[in-house]
C-alpha positions as a printed NumPy array, in Angstrom:
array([[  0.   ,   0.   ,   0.   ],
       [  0.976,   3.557,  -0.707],
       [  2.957,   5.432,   1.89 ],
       [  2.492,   9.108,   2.884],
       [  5.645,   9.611,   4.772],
       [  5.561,  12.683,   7.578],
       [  9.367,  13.442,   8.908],
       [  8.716,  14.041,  12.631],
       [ 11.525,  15.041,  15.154],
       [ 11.495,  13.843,  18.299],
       [ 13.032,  16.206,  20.761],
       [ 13.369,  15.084,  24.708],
       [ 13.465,  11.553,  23.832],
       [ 15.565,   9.998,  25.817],
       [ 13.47 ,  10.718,  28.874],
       [ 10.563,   8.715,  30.566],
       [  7.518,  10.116,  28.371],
       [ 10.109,  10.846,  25.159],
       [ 10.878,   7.328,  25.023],
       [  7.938,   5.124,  26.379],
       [  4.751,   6.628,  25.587],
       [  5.084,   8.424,  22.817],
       [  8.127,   6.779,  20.468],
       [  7.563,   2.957,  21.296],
       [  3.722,   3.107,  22.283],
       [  2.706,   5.563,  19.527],
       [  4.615,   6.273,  16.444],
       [  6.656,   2.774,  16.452],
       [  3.398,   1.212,  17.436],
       [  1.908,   3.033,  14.256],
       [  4.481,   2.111,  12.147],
       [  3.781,  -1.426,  13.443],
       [  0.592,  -1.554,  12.459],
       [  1.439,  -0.333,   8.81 ],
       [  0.795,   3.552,   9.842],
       [ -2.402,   5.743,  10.409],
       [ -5.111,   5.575,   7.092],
       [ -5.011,   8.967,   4.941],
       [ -8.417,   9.97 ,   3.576],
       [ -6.736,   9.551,  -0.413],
       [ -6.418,   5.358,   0.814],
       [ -2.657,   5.629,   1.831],
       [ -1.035,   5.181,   4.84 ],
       [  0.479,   8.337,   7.047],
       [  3.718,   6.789,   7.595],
       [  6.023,   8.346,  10.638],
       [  9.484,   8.627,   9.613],
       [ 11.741,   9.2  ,  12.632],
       [ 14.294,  11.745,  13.422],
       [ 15.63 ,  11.54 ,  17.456],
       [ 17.127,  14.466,  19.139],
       [ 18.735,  14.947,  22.591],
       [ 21.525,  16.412,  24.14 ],
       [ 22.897,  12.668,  24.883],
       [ 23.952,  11.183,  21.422],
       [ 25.532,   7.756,  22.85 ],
       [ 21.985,   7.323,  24.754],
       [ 20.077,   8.313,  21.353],
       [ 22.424,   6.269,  19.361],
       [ 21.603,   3.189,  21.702],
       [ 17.884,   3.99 ,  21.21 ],
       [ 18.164,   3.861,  17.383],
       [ 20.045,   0.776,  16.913],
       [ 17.55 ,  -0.633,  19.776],
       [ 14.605,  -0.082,  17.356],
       [ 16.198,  -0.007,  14.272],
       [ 16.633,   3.71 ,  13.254],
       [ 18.777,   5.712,  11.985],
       [ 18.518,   9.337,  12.348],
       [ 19.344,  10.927,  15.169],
       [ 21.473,  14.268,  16.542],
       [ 22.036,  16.944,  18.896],
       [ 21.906,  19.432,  16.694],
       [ 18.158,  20.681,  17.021],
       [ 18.74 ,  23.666,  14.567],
       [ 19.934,  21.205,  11.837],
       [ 17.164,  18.751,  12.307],
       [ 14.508,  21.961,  12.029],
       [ 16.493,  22.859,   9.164],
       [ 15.486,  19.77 ,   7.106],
       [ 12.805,  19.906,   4.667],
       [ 11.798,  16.336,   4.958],
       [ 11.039,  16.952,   8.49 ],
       [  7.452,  18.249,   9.277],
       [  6.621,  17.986,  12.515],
       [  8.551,  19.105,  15.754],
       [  7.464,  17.113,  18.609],
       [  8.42 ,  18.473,  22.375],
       [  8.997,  16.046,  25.422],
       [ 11.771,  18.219,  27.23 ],
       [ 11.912,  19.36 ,  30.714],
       [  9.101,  22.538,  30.584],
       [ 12.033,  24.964,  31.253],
       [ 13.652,  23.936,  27.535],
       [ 10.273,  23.523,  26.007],
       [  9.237,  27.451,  24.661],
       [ 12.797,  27.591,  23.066],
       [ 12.595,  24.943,  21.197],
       [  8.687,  25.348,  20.029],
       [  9.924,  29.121,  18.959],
       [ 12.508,  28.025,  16.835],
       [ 10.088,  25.103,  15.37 ],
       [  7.457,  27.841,  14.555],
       [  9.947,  29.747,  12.603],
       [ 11.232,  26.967,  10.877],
       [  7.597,  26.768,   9.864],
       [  7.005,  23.207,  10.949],
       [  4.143,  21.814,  12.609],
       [  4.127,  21.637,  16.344],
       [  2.639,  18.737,  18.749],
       [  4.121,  18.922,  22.671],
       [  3.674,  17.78 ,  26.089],
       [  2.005,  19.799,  28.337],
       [  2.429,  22.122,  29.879],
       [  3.362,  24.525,  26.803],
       [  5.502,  26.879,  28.813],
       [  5.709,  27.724,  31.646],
       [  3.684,  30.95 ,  32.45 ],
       [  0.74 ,  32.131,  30.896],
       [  1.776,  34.098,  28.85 ],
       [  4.533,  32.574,  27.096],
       [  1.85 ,  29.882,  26.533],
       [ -0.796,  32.11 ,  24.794],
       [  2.134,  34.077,  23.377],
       [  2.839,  30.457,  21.403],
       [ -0.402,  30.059,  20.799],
       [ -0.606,  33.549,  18.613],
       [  2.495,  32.711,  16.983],
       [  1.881,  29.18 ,  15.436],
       [ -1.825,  30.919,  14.418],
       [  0.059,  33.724,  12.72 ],
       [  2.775,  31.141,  11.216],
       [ -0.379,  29.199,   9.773],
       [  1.322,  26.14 ,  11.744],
       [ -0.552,  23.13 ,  12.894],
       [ -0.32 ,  22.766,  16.779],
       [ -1.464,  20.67 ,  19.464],
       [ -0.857,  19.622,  23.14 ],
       [ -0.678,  16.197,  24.559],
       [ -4.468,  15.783,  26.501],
       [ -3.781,  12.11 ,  26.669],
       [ -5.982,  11.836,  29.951],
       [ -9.154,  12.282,  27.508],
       [ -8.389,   9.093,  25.332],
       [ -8.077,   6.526,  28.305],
       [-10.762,   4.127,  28.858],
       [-12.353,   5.23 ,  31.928],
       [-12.688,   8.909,  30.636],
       [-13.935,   7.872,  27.248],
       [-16.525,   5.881,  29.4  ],
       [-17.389,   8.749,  31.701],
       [-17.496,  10.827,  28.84 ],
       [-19.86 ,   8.798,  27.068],
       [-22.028,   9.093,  30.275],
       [-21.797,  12.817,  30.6  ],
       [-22.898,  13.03 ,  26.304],
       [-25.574,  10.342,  27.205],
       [-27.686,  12.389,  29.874],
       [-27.413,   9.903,  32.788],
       [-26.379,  12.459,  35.908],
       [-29.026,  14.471,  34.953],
       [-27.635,  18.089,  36.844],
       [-24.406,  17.295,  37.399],
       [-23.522,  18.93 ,  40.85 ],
       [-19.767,  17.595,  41.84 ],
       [-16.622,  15.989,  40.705],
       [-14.293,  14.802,  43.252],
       [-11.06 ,  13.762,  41.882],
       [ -7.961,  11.986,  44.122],
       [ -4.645,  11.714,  41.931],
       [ -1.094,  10.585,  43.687],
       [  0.923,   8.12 ,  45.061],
       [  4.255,   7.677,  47.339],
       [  7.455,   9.457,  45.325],
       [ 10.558,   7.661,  47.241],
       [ 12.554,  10.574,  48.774],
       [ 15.54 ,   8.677,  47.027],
       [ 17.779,   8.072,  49.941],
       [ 16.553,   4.081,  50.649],
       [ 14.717,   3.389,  47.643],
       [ 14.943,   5.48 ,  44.258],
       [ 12.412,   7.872,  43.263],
       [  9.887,   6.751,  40.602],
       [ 10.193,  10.689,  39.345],
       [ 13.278,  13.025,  38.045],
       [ 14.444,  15.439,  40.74 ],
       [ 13.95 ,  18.449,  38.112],
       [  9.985,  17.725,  39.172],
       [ 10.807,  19.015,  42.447],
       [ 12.725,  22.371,  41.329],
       [ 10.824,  25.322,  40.568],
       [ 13.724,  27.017,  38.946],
       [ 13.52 ,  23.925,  36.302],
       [  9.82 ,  24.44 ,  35.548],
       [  8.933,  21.695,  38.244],
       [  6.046,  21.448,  40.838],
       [  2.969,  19.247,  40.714],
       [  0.474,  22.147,  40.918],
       [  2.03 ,  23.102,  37.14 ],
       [  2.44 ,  19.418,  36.492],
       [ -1.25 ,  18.126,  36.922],
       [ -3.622,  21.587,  37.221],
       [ -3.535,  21.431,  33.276],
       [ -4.449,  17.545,  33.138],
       [ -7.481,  18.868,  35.096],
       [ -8.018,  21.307,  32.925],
       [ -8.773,  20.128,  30.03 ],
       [-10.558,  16.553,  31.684],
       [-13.345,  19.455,  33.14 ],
       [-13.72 ,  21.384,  31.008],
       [-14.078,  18.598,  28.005],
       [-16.152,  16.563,  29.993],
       [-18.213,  18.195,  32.645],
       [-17.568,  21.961,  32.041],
       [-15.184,  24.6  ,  31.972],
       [-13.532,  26.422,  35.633],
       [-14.422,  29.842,  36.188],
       [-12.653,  30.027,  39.328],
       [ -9.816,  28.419,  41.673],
       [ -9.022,  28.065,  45.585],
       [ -5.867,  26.224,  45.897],
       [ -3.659,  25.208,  48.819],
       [  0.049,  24.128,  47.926],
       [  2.542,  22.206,  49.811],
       [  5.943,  20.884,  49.903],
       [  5.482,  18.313,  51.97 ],
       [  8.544,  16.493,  51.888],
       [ 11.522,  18.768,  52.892],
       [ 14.589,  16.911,  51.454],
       [ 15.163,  14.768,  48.764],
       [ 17.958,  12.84 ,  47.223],
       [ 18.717,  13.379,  43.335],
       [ 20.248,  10.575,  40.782],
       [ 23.456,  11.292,  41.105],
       [ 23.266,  10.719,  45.008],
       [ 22.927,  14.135,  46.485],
       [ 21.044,  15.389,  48.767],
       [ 18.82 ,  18.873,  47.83 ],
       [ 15.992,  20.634,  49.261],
       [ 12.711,  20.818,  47.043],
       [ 11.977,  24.643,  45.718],
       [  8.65 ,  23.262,  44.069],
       [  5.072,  22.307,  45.369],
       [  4.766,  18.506,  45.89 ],
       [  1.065,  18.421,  46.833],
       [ -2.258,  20.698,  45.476],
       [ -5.159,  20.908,  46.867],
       [ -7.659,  22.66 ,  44.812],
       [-11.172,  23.307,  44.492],
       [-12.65 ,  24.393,  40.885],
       [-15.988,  26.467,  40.047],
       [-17.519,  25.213,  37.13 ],
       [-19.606,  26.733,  34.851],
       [-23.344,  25.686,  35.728],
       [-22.73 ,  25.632,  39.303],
       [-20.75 ,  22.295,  39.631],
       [-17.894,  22.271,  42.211],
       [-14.917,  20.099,  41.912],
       [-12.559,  19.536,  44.552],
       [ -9.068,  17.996,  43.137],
       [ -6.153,  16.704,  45.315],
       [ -2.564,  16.119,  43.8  ],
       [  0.109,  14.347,  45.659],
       [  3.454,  12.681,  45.421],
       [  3.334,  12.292,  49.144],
       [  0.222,  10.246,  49.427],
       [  0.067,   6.748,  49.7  ],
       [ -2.744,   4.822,  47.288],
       [ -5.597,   3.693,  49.199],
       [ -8.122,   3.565,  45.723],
       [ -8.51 ,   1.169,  42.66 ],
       [ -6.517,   3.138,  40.264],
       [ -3.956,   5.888,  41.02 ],
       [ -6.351,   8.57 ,  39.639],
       [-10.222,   8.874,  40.059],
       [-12.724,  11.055,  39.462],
       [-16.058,  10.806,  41.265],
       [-19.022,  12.895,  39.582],
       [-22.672,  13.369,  41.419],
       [-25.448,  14.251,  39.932],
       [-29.304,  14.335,  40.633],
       [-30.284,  11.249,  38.339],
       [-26.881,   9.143,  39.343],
       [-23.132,   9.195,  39.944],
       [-20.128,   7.666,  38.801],
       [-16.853,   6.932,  39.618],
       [-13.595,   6.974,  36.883],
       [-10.486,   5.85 ,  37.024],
       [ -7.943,   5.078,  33.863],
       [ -9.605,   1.923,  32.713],
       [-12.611,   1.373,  34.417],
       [-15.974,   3.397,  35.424],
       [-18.549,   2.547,  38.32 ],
       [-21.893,   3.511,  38.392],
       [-24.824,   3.894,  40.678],
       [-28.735,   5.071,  39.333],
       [-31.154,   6.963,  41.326],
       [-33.3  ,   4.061,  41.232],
       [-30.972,   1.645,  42.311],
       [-29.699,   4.045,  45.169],
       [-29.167,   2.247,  48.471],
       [-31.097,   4.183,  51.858],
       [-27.563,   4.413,  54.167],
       [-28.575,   5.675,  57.897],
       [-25.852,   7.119,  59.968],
       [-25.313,   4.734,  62.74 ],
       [-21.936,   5.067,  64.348],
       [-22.752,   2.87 ,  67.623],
       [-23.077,  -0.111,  65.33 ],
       [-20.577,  -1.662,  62.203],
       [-21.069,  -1.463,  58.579],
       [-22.708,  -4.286,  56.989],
       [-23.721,  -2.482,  53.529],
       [-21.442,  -3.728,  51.174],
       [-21.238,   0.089,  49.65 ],
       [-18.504,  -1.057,  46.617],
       [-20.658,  -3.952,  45.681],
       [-23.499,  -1.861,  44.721],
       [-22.085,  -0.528,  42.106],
       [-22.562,  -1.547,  38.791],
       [-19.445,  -1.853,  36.082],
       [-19.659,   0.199,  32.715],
       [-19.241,  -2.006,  29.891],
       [-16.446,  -1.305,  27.455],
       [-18.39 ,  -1.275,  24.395],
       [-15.357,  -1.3  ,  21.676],
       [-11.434,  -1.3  ,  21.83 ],
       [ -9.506,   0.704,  24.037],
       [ -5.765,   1.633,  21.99 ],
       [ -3.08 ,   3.177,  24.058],
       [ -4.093,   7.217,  24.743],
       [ -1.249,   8.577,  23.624],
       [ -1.143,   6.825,  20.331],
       [ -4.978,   7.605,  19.527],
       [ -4.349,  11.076,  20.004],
       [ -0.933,  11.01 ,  17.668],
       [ -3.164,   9.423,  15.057],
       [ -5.085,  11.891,  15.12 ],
       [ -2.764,  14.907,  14.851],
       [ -1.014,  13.182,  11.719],
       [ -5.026,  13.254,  10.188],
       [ -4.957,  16.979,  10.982],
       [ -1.759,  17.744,   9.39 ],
       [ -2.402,  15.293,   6.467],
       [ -6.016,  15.183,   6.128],
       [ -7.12 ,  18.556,   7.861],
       [ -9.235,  16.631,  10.465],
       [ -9.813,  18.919,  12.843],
       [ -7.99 ,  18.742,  16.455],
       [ -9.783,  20.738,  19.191],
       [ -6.369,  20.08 ,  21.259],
       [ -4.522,  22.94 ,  20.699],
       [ -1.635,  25.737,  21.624],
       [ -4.812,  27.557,  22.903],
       [ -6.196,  24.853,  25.054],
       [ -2.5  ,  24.175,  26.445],
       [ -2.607,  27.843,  27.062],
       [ -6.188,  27.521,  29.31 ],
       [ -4.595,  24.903,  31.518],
       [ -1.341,  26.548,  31.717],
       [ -3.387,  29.407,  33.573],
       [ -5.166,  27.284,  35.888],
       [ -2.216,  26.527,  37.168],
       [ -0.874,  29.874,  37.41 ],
       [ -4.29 ,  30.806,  38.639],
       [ -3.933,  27.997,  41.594],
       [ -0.41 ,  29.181,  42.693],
       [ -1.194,  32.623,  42.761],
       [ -4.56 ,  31.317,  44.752],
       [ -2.291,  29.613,  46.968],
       [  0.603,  32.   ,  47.395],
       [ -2.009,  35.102,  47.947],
       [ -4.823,  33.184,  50.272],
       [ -7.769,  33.862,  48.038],
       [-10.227,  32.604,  45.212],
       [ -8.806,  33.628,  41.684],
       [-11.193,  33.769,  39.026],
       [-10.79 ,  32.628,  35.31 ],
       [-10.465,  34.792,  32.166],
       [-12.213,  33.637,  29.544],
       [ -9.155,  33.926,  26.597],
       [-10.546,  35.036,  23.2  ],
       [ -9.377,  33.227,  20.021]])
């Protein structure tokens, strides 16, 4: 069959996301399955080009997976015609660099979130790939996983009825590093490196309201740095500058409330490390990744408070388990395939510099919330 091929640099590779989710589990997992189809019967195939600032690590990836372009030299990659796309999976403090120079180069850009890391360097982007006529978009990868996709199909489907809350509970235990490594880079925990979870996750939340129940007009936030000292990769000891816990509560439009807590200093007591709990007059529902709980009206249980005596509901049990309904492919790769459509095919791609920009000020919006004591509202950002 007939190939389409899209040159796509991969910047920031050789770090956990780079490398796991989105070269093997996406584009060599499209290029596996014979690459994405083009509306003209083709294929959209992803031809590769690595770059880091590490080139015996990136050689080591390319032989590992058979390819064979790969540099330092950012500038040089950009300046190749064959390549199209710029992708972006840096630390956040490199990231707005390295998108600038990609929208002059005048190639399409797709990146991690968050897009920069202030507000206005985001929406700044955001004018500039519009004004380049560049194709953009922002990893939302949280909207493609199973458990969403089911909630989301609940939310389209009219079975809350008034939706009134959303409770969400995200974290788990970060190793300090001293006795057993951390499961996170130490950058995460320096502010002066774009780290902190409150900039970290407040944009996943974003864009999972605001797609699926509705979009924050307002945001109370308390911060923390719970854990005072850490120990890095190479061994040493340093104090955190960054937040390593949020605690925020989110005014929707319509009335609903959310209330969302963030932690790497929480230990998991829940089914999945993130889930969402949303209320609603006609039933509720609780999402994590994969799987989604739900409870009617009509099949509502009468609980009396009776602390003098034990529990013998079996509360869990009376849930019932949303069905599937259809495959479920790996988030990050569904929402790859569908940026190479957009760039190919013009499909459109709701995803983009502009929402990145949204949920990179709710997270300046909780930080200033926290730092000043007070309820920040939300701007609504033309187009």
């Amino acid at each position: 069959m007939e190939r389409t091929p899209v040159g796509i640099i991969l910047n920031g590779v050789t770090g956990r996301m780079g490398y796991r989710q989105h070269l093997v589990r996406s584009l060599l997992a499209i290029r596996d399955q014979g690459g994405v189809p083009a509306r003209d019967g083709s294929r959209i195939w992803p031809e590769l080009t690595l770059v880091g600032r590490d080139a015996g690590r990136l050689a080591e990836i390319a032989e590992r997976h058979g390819l064979s372009a790969y540099t330092c030299d950012l500038d040089a990659a950009l300046a190749d015609d064959a390549n199209q796309i710029y992708f972006d999976a840096q630390v956040t403090a490199q990231r707005e660099k390295a998108i600038r120079a990609a929208i002059e180069a005048g190639k399409h850009v797709y990146t991690e979130k968050p897009l920069a890391e202030d507000f206005l360097a985001s929406l700044e982007l955001a004018r500039l790939a519009a004004a380049k006529g560049v194709r953009n978009g922002v990893v939302q990868d949280k909207l493609f996983l199973p458990g969403l996709r089911k909630l989301k199909r609940l939310v389209d489907g009219g079975f809350f009825g008034r939706i009134l809350s959303v409770r969400g509970e995200f974290g788990y235990w970060v190793f300090e590093g001293d006795w057993q490594d951390a499961q996170r880079p130490s950058w995460n925990y320096r502010a002066e490196d774009g780290g902190g979870i409150t900039l970290d996750m407040f944009p996943h939340w974003h864009y999972v309201l605001e797609q699926i129940i509705a979009p924050v007009t307002a945001v109370t936030a308390v911060t923390a740095t719970h854990i005072p000292e850490r120990v890095d990769e190479n061994g040493a000891r340093y104090r955190p500058t960054a937040d390593d816990a949020a605690y925020g509560i989110f005014e929707l439009a319509g009335g609903v409330v959310a209330q969302i807590n963030s932690s790497w200093a929480v230990r998991v007591h829940r089914d999945e490390l993130v889930e969402f709990q949303v209320d609603g007059t006609h039933g509720s529902a609780v999402a994590g990744l994969r799987d989604c709980r739900i409870q009617h009206r009509g099949a509502t249980p009468m609980p009396v408070w009776n602390p003098d005596l034990p529990v013998t509901e079996p509360f869990r049990a009376q849930w019932q388990t949303v069905p599937d309904n259809g495959e479920h492919d790996n988030a990050f790769k569904v929402q790859w395939e569908a940026f190479l459509r957009h760039v190919v095919d013009d499909e459109p791609f709701p995803w983009d510099f502009l929402a990145g920009a949204r949920g990179v000020q709710l997270a300046e919006a909780g930080l200033r919330s926290a730092r000043e004591g007070r309820r920040v509202r939300i701007e609504e950002i033309p187009r």
